[in-house]
SEDREN-120112 format. One record per residue (C-alpha): x, y, z. Coordinates in steps of 0.02 Angstrom, whole numbers, plus 50000, padded with zeros to 5 digits. Layout:
REM SEDREN-120112
<px X&py Y&pz Z>
...
END
This chain:
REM SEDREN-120112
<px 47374&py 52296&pz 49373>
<px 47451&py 52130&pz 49358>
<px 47548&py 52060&pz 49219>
<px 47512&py 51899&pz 49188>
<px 47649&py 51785&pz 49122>
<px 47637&py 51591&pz 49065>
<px 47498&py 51474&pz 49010>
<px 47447&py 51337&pz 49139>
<px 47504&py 51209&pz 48999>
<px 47599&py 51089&pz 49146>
<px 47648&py 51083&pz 49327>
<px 47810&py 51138&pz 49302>
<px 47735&py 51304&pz 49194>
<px 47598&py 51387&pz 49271>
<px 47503&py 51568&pz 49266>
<px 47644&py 51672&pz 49356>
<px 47570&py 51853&pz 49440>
<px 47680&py 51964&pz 49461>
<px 47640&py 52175&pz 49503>
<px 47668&py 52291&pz 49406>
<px 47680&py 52477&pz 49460>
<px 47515&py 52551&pz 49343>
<px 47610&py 52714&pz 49317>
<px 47753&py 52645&pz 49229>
<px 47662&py 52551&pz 49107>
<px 47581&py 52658&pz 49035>
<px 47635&py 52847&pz 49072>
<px 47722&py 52909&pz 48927>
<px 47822&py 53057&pz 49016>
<px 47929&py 52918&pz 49119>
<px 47988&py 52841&pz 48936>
<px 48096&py 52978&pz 48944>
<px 48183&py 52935&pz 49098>
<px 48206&py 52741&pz 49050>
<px 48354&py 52664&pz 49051>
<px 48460&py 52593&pz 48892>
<px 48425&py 52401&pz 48861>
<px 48556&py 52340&pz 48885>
<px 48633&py 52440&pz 49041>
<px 48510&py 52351&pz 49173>
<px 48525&py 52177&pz 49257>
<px 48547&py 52055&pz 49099>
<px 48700&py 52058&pz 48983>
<px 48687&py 52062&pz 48798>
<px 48869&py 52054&pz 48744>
<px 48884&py 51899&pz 48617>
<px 48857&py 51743&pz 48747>
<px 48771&py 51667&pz 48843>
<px 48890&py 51646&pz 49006>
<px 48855&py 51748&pz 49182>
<px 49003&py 51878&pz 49209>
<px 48951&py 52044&pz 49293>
<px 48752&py 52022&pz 49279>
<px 48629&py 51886&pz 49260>
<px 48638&py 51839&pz 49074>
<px 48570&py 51662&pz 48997>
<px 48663&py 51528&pz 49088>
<px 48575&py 51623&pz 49260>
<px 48427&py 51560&pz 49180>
<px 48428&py 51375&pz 49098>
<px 48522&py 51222&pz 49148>
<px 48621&py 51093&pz 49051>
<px 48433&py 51022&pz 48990>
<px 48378&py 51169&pz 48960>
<px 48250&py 51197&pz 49088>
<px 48217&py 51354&pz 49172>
<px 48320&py 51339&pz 49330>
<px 48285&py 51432&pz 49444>
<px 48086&py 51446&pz 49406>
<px 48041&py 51608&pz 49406>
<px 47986&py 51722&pz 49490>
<px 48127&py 51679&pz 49601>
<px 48201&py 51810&pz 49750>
<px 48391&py 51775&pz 49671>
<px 48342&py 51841&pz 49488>
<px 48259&py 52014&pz 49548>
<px 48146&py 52071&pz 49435>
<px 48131&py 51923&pz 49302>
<px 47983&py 51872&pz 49300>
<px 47959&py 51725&pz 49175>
<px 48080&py 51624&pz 49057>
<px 48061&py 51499&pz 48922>
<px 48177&py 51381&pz 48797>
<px 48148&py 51314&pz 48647>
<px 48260&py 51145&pz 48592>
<px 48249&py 51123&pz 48390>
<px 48324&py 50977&pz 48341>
<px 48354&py 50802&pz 48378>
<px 48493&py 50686&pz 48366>
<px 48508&py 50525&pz 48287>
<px 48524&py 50352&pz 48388>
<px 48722&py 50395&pz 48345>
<px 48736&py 50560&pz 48416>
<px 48738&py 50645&pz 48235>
<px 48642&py 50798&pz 48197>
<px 48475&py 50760&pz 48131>
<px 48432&py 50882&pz 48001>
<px 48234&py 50854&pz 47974>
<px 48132&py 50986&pz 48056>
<px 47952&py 50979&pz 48069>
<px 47940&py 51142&pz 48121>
<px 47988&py 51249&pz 47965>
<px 47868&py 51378&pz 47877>
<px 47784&py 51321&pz 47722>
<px 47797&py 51426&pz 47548>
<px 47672&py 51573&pz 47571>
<px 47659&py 51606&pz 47761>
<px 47721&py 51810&pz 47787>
<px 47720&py 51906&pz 47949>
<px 47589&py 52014&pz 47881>
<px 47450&py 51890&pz 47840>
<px 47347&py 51843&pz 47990>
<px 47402&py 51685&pz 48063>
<px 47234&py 51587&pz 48041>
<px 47247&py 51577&pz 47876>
<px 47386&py 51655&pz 47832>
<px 47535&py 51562&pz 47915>
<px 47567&py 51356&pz 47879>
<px 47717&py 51240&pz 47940>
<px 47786&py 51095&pz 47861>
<px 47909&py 50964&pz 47885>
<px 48055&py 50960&pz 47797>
<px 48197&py 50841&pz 47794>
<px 48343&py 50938&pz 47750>
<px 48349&py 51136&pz 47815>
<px 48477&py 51233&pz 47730>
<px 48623&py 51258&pz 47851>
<px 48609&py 51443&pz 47871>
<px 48427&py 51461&pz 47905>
<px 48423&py 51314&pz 48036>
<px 48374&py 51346&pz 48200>
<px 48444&py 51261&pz 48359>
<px 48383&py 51338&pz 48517>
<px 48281&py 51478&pz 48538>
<px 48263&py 51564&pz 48718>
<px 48178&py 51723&pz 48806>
<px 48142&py 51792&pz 48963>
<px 48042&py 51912&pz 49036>
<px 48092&py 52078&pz 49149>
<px 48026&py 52198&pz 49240>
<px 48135&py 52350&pz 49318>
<px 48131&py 52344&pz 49516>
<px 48173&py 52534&pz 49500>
<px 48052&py 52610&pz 49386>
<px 47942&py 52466&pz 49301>
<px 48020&py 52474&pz 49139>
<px 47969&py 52299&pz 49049>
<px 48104&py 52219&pz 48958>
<px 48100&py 52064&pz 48841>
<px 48261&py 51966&pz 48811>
<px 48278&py 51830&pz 48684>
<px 48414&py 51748&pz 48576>
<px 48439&py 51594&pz 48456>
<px 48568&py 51494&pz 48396>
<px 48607&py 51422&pz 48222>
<px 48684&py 51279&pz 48129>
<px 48812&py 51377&pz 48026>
<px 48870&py 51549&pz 48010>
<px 48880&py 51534&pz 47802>
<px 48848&py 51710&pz 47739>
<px 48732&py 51846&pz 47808>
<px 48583&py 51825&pz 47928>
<px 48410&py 51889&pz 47944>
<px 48320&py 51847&pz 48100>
<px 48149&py 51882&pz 48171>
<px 48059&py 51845&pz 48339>
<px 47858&py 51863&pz 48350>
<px 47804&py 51916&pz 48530>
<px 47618&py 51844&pz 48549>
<px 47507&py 51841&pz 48685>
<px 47364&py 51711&pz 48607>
<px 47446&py 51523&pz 48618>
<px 47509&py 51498&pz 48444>
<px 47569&py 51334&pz 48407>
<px 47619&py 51227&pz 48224>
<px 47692&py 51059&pz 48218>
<px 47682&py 50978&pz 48054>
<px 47655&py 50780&pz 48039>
<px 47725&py 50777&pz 47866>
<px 47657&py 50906&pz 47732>
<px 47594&py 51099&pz 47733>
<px 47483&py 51122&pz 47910>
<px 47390&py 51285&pz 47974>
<px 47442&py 51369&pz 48140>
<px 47314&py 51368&pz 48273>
<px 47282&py 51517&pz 48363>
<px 47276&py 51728&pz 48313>
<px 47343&py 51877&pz 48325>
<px 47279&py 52015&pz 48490>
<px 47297&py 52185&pz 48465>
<px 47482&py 52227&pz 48526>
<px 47566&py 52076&pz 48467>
<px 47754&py 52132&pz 48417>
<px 47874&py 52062&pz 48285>
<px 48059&py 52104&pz 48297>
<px 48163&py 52084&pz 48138>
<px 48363&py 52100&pz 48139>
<px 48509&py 52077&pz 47998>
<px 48686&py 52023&pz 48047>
<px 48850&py 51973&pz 47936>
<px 48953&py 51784&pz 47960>
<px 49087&py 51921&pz 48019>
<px 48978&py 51961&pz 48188>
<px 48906&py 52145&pz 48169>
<px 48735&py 52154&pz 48202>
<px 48664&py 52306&pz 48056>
<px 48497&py 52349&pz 48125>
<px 48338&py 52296&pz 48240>
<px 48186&py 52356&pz 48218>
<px 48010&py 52321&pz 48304>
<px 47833&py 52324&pz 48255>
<px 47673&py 52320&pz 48318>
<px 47499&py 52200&pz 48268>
<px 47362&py 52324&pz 48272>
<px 47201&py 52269&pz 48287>
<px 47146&py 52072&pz 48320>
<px 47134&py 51912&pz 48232>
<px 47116&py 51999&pz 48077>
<px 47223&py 52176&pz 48099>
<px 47374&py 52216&pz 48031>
<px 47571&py 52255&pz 48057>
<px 47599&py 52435&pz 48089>
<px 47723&py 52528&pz 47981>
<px 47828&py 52612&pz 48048>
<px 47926&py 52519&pz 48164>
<px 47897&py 52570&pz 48345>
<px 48067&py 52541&pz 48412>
<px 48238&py 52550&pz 48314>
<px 48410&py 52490&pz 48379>
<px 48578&py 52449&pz 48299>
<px 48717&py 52313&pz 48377>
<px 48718&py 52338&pz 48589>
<px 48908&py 52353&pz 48559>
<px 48900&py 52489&pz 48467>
<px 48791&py 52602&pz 48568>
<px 48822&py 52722&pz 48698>
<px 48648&py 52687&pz 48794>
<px 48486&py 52755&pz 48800>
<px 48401&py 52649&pz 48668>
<px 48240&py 52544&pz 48667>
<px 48316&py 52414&pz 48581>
<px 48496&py 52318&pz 48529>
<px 48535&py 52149&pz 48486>
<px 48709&py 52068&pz 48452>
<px 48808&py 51908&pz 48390>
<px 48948&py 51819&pz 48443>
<px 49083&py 51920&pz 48333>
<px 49264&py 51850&pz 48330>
<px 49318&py 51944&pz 48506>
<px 49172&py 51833&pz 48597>
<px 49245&py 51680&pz 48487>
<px 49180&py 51525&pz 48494>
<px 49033&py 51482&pz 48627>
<px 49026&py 51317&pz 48724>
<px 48843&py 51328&pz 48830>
<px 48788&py 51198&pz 48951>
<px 48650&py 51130&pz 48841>
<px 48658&py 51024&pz 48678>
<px 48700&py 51152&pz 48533>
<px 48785&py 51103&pz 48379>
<px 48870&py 51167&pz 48201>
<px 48902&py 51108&pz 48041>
<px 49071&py 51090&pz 48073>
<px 49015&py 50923&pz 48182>
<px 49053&py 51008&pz 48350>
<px 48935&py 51054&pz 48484>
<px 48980&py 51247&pz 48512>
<px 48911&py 51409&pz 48417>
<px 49049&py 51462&pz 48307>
<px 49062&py 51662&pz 48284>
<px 48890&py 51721&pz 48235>
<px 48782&py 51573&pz 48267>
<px 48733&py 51648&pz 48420>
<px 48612&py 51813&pz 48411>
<px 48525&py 51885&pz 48559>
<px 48437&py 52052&pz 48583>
<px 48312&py 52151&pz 48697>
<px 48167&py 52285&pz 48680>
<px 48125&py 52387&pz 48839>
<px 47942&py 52393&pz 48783>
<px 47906&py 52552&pz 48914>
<px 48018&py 52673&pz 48803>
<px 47947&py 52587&pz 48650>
<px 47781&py 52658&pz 48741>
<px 47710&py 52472&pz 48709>
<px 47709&py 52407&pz 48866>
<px 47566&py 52314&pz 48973>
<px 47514&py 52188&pz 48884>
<px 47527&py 51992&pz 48920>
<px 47652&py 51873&pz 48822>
<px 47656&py 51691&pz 48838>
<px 47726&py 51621&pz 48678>
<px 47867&py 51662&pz 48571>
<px 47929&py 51624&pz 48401>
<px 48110&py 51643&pz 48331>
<px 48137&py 51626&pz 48143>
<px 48253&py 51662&pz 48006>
<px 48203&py 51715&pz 47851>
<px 48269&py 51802&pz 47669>
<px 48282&py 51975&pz 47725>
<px 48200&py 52113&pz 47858>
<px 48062&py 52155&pz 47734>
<px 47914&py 52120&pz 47820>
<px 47855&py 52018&pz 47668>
<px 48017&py 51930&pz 47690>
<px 48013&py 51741&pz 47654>
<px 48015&py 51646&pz 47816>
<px 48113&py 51496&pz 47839>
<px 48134&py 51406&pz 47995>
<px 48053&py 51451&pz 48174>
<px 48064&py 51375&pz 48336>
<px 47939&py 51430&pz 48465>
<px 47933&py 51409&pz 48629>
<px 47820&py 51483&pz 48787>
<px 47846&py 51632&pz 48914>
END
């Protein structure tokens, strides 16, 4: 079997192959033996900075490119990565706070995306809901084959509570709105996975939860979730999925790449910065092909939530 990573959308992204043992992808006796998320080779402790393991500055560079491209002999096991910038600047060097790549009034995680989801352009997004940078990578246990996604965004301020959300999709979904309400191209493929998280402005992270698209272009979210985590800090190990902010002992964050706040500075102030993982073997939903990711924020975990801003990027 081979897992097939990454559209051929440019030279410097192009269809990665990488083996995958057959067994544990799809043998439901080994989820027993697979390891906690976050006790493997990436970190997900509330930054972004190497320390012990490989963790996101292993992965991206000051431009935020993938560096090194993977699959690459120093990252063992990570197979694909992508970054998503979402925001400009002005000629100045002040933030630039029009986004034409917000969700329009209507569009829900439960509709299918052609109709159901729209972007739009918007000139002003509310500070909380603003998306900076969205990033993910791809992993797949040298040991046992466990498949693990990784992903994380930053936002503009950390004003009040958060509610995040990151669509997993393996047909190339795209929106980017010249001005007005727009449709997304592209559909849903039976095993598509949303993951929707809450966290407070004081950095606790109060659930995770992950579900699966059953069915094609015009299936539907599964109820209940297939994978349920709380805050990686919190846990003692053995679960399929945690995620975690920047609380006030991780403090401020200064990456390599442009970032910003509302404050005017270029760091991620505590709980700007979210990140999580799903080992999608223990989940038992493993096997199947993603090459494009979206991160959003939106009113609440409800699945009929209201969606605000996304950025999306490609695996």
């Amino acid at each position: 079997m081979t897992w097939i990573l990454g559209p051929a959308r440019s030279r410097r992204r192009r269809f990665l192959l990488v083996p995958i043992v057959l067994v544990a992808a799809i043998a439901l006796p080994l989820a027993g033996i697979a390891q906690a998320v976050h006790d493997l080779a990436f970190e997900l402790d509330g930054n972004q900075t190497a320390e012990t393991r490989f963790d996101w500055t292993s992965f991206f560079n000051a431009a935020g490119q993938p560096s090194p491209a993977l699959p690459d002999a120093s990252r063992p096991g990570f197979t694909n990565s992508g970054f998503s910038k979402d925001f400009t600047r002005n000629a100045d060097g002040s933030y630039n706070t029009a986004d034409h790549t917000t969700f329009a009034t209507g569009s829900k995680d439960t509709l299918n995306i052609t109709p159901g989801w729209q972007c739009n352009f918007d000139n002003n997004v509310n500070d909380k809901i603003d998306i900076l940078n969205a990033y993910a990578v791809a992993y797949t246990n040298p040991a046992n084959g466990d498949q693990i996604l990784y992903f994380a965004l930053e936002r503009f301020s950390n004003s009040g509570d958060a509610n995040v959300g990151f669509w997993f999709l393996q047909d190339n979904v795209n929106c980017v709105s010249p001005g007005g309400s727009t449709a997304f191209t592209g559909s849903h493929v039976d095993g598509d996975l949303l993951i929707v998280s809450s966290f407070t402005n004081g950095g606790v992270v109060s659930t995770i939860d992950v579900y699966r698209w059953n069915g094609g272009a015009t299936g539907s979210l599964g109820t209940p979730p297939v994978a349920h985590g709380v805050d990686c800090k919190s846990t003692l190990g053995g679960d399929a999925a945690c995620a975690t902010v920047n609380d006030p002992t991780n403090g401020t964050l200064d990456p390599p790449w442009d970032t910003a706040n509302k404050n005017g500075g270029s760091t991620n102030e505590v709980s700007e910065f979210f990140e999580g993982g799903v080992n999608l073997t223990a989940a038992h939903i493993g096997g199947k092909c993603f090459n494009t990711f979206i991160g959003d924020t939106r009113s609440s975990q409800s699945l009929t939530a209201t969606l605000f801003d996304f950025a999306r990027g490609v695996l």
